[in-house]
N, C-alpha and C positions, 0 to 999 in steps of 0.2 A: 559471498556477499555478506558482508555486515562482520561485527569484533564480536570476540569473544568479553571482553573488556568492556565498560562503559567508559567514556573519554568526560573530562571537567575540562572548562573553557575557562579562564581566568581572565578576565576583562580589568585593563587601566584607561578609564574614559574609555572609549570606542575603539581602543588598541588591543589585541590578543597579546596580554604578558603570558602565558604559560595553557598548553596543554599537553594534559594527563593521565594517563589511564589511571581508575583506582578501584579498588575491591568492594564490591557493594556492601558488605557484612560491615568492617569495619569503615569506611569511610576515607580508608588510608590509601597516600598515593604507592602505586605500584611503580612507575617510570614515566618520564615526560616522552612528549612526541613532538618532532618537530613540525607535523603536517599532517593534516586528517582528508582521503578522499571521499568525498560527502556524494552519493549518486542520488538520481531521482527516485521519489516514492513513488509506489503505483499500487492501488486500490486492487490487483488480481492476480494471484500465482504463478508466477511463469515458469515454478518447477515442472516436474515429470506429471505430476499426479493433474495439476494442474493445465497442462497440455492435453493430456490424456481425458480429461472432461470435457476441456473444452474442444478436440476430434469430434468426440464420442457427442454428446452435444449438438455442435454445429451440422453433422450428420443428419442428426434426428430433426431440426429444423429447415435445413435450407437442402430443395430438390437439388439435382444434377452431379456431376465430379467434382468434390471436393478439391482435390489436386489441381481444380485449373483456378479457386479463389486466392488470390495473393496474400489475402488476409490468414486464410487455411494455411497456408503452407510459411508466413515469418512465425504466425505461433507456435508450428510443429516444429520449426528452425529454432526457438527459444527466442523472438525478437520480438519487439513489442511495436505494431507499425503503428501509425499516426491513425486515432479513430478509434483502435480497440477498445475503449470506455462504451462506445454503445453493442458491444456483445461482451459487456460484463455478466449478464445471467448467464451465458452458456460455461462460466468457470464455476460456478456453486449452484448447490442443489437449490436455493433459497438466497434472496437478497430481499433487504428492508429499507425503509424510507427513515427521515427523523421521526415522520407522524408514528411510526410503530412504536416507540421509545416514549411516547409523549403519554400522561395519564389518560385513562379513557374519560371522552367526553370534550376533550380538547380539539378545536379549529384548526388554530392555529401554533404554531411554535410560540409566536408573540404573546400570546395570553398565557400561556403557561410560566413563559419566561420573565416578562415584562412586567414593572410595578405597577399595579394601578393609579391612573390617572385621579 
């Protein structure tokens, strides 16, 4: 999953004239490509290590045989079932909100971000 390469998109009006790979150092094109397959992002690992937490994990939370949750077993298959966003904390030791990120003393996002009225 994913290029070794970064890809440049060359837009004429709202048409794709040219895509590229090129060399981040120099900015120079490497070779065009006729077609880029673009797959869905997802917010949680679904490498080995990340299976492996989230087993190890889901174990330590939820009673009975693992083996008979459907959810337990397309993770440990490497597949991402529909849902899996709410057992995001059993993939990381640790997960944060925007509020974490935000200066202390902050409500809301909106104050931090937003211009005063």
């Amino acid at each position: 999953m994913g290029s070794a390469l970064p890809y440049r998109i060359d837009l004429l009006d709202e048409e794709i004239e040219s895509i590229r790979t090129f060399d981040v150092d120099t900015q120079r094109t490497i070779y065009t490509v006729k077609e880029v397959r673009l797959l869905p992002a997802r917010e949680f690992p679904l490498d080995e290590a990340g299976r492996t937490r989230f087993r190890a994990r889901f174990r330590e939370t939820f009673e009975g045989d693992p083996s008979r949750s459907n959810i337990y077993k397309d993770v440990s298959n490497g597949i991402a079932p529909g849902g899996i966003e709410y057992y995001l904390p059993l993939f990381f030791e640790h997960t944060a909100t925007i509020f974490d990120y935000l200066p202390s003393g902050r409500r809301s996002a909106c104050t931090a971000m937003c211009p005063r009225a």
